[in-house]
C-alpha positions in Angstrom: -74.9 -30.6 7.5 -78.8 -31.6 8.0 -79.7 -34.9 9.3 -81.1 -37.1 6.5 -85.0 -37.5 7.1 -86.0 -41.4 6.9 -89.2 -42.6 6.3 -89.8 -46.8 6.9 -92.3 -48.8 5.5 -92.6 -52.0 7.8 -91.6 -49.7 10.7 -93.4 -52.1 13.3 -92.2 -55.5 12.0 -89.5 -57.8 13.0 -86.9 -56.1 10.9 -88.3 -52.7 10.7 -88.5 -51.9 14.5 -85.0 -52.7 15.3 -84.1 -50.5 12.3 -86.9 -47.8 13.7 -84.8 -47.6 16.9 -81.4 -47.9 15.1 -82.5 -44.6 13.1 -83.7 -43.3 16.2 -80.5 -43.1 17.8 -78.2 -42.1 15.1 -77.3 -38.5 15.5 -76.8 -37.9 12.0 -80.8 -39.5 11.3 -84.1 -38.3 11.6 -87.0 -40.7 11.2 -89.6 -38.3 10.6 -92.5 -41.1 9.3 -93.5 -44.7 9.2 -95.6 -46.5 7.1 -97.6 -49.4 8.7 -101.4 -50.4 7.7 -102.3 -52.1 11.1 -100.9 -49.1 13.1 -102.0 -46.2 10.9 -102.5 -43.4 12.9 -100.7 -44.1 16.1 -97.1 -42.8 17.3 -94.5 -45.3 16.6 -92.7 -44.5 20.1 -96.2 -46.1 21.6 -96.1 -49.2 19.1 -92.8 -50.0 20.1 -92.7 -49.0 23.7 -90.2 -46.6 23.5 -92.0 -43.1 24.1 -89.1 -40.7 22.9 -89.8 -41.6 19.7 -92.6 -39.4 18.0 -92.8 -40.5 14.5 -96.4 -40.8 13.0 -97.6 -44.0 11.9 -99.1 -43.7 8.4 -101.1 -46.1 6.1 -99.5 -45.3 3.1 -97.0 -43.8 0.9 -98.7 -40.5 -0.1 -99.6 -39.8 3.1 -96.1 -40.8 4.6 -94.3 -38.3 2.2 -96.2 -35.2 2.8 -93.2 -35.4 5.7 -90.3 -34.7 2.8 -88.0 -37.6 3.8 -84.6 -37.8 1.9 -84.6 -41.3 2.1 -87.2 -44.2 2.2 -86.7 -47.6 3.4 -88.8 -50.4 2.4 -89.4 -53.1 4.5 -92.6 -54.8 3.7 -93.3 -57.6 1.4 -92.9 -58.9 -2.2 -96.2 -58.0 -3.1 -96.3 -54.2 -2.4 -92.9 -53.7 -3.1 -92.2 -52.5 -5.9 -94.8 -50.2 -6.2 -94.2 -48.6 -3.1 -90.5 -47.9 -4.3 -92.0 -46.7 -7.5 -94.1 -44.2 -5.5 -91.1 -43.4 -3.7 -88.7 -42.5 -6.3 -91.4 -40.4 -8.2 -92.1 -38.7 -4.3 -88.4 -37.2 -4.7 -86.3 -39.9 -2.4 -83.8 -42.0 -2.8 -84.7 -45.6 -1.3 -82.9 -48.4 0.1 -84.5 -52.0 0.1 -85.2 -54.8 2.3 -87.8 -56.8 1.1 -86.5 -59.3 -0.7 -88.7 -61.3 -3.4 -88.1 -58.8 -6.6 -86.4 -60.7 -9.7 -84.4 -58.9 -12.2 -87.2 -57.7 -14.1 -88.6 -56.3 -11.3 -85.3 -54.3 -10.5 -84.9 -53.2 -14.6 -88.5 -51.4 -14.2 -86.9 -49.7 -11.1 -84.1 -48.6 -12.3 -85.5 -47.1 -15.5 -87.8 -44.9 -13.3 -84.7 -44.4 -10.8 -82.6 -42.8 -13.6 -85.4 -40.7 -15.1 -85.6 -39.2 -11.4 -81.6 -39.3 -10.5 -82.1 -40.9 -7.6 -80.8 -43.6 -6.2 -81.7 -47.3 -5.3 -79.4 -49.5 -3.1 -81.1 -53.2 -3.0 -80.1 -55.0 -0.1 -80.6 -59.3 0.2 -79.4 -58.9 3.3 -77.7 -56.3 5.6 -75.9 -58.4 8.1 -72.4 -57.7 7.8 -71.4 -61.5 7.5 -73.9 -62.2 4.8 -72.4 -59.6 2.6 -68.7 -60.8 3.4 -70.0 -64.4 2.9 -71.3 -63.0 -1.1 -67.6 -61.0 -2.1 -65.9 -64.1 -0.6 -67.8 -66.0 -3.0 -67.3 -64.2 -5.9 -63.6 -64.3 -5.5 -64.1 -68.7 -4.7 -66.2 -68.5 -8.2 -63.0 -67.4 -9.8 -61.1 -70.2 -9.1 -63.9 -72.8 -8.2 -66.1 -73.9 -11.3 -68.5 -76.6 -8.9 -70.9 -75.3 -6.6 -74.1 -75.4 -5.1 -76.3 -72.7 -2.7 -78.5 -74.0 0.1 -80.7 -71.4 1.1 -82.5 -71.3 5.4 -85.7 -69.9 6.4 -88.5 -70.0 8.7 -91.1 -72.4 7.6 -93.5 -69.3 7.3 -91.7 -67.8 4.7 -92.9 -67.6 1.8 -90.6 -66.5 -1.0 -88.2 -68.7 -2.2 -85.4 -68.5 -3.2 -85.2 -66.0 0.1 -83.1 -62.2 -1.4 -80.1 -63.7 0.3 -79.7 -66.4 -2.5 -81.3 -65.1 -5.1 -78.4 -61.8 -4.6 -75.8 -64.2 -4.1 -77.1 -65.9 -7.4 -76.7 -63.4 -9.7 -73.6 -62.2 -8.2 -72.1 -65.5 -8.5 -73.8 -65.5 -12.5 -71.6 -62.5 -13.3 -68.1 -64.2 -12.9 -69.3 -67.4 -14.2 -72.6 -70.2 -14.5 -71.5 -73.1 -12.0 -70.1 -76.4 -13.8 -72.7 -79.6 -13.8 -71.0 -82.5 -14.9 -74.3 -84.8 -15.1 -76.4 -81.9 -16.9 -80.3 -82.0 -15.6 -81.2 -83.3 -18.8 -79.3 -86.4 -18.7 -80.0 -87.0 -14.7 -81.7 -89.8 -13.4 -84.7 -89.3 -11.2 -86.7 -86.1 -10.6 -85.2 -83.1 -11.6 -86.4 -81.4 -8.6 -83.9 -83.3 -6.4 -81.2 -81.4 -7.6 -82.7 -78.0 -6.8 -83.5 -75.4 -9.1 -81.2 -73.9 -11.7 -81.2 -70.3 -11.1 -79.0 -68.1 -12.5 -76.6 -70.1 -13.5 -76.6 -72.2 -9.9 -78.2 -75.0 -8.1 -80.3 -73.1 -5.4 -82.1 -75.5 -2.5 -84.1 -73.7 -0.2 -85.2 -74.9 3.0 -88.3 -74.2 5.2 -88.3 -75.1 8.5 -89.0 -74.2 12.3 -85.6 -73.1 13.7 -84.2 -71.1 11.1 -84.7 -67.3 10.9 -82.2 -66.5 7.7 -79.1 -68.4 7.0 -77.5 -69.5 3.4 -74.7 -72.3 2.5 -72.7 -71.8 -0.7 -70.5 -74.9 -1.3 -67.5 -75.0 -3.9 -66.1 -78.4 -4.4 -62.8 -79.9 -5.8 -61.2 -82.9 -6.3 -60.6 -84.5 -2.6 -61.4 -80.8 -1.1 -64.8 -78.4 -0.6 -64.7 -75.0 0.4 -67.8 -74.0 3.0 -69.1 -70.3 3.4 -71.9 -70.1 5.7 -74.1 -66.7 6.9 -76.3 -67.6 10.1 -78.7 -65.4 11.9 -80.1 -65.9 14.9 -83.3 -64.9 16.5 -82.5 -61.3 16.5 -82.7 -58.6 14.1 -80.2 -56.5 15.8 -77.5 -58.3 12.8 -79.1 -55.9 9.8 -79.2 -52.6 11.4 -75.2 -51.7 11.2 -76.1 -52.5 7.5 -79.3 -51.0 7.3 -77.8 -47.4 8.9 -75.0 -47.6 6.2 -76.9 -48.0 3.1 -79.3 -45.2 4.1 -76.2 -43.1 4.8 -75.0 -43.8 1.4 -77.6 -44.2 -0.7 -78.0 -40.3 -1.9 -74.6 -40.8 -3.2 -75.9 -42.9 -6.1 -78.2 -43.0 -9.4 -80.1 -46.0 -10.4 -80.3 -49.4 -8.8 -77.4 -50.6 -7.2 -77.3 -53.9 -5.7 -75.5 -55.6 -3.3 -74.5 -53.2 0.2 -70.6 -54.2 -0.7 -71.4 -51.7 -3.6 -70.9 -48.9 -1.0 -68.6 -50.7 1.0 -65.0 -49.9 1.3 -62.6 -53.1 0.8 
């Protein structure tokens, strides 16, 4: 069987470099491009200090895909997002997602154009292993737990907020059932703001702050007893490449968005 051909937008930031190498050194994956404006036209193996690797750097999209990949991960921003996932759907590959920052409308648009194509979409909050045992084990809490409330971490630099990480763990919590307030917002006293923001059906904090890299809190509570999940990252990005490798290795397998990387997951 051919090795699937990657292509990564982002390929020389924080998240995408450790993925870059990760990809790299799978035997079963073949990073044949990346997509990076500020190193356009350099080899990625000279970015990153790691001279094996050959891959061009590109600028864009189009120019990116005149290498065929199978499979393109983006890694960039909110802003440039979705179309570059647009692009890459109608460019004949199947894409897995990293950015975080798209709402529901956003993801609608995409799979529409997904389907029209048959190719698949795997949107991913977050690929660290514990953050997507953290959101099943929540769902199943939801079942039983009406009360609770999500406190989302990040660096004080980020700027979308909620961070993918909540905002996933949001709706997924939304599709077993909206969290119980017994003082509704309306009735509260004080500045609604205090209490967060009421998305999708839960109370959602976010934080921004030195110290943090990505880390989220969801907290069921019960008469006299509270049940705590907690996802913490550290400092490393070495936590979402496992993740990362897995959805690109199962991404052809599907048509249409699919979100969550449990969706592929065995359990």
């Amino acid at each position: 069987m051919a090795n699937i051909r990657v292509c990564v937008a982002g390929a020389t930031g924080w998240a995408g470099s450790a993925l870059s190498k990760g990809i790299f050194l799978a035997p079963d994956l073949e990073l044949v491009a990346a997509v990076s404006r500020s190193q356009a036209g350099k080899v990625l193996g000279d970015v990153l200090q790691l001279p094996a690797i050959s891959t061009p750097v590109f600028g864009g999209i189009s120019e990116a895909f005149q290498t065929h990949p199978d499979v393109f991960v983006e890694y960039t921003r909110p802003d440039s997002a979705k179309a570059h996932i647009l692009s890459a759907l109608r460019g004949g590959a199947h894409v897995v997602v990293g950015t975080s920052g798209l709402g529901d409308a956003d993801y609608q648009e995409i799979d529409d154009v997904a389907k029209e194509v048959r190719r698949g979409v795997l949107a991913v909050g977050n690929f660290a292993l514990t953050a997507v045992l953290l959101q099943k084990f929540a769902e199943i809490a939801a079942k039983y737990i009406p009360h609770w409330e999500i406190i989302d971490y990040a660096h004080a630099e980020k700027k979308d907020a909620p961070s993918g990480t909540a905002r996933q763990l949001a709706s997924r919590l939304s599709q077993v059932r909206e969290s119980q307030l017994d003082v509704p917002l309306a009735e509260m006293q004080g500045p609604q703001e205090s209490r967060g923001i009421r998305f999708l059906g839960s109370q959602v904090h976010s934080v921004r702050l030195p110290g943090y890299v990505i880390s989220v809190d969801v907290i069921f509570g019960m008469p006299d007893q509270k049940l705590i999940l907690r996802h913490e990252s550290g400092t490393s990005a070495e936590p979402y490449v496992d993740g990362a490798l897995l959805a690109i290795r199962k991404v052809h397998s599907l048509i249409g968005v699919r979100r969550g990387l449990d969706s592929v997951m065995e359990f």
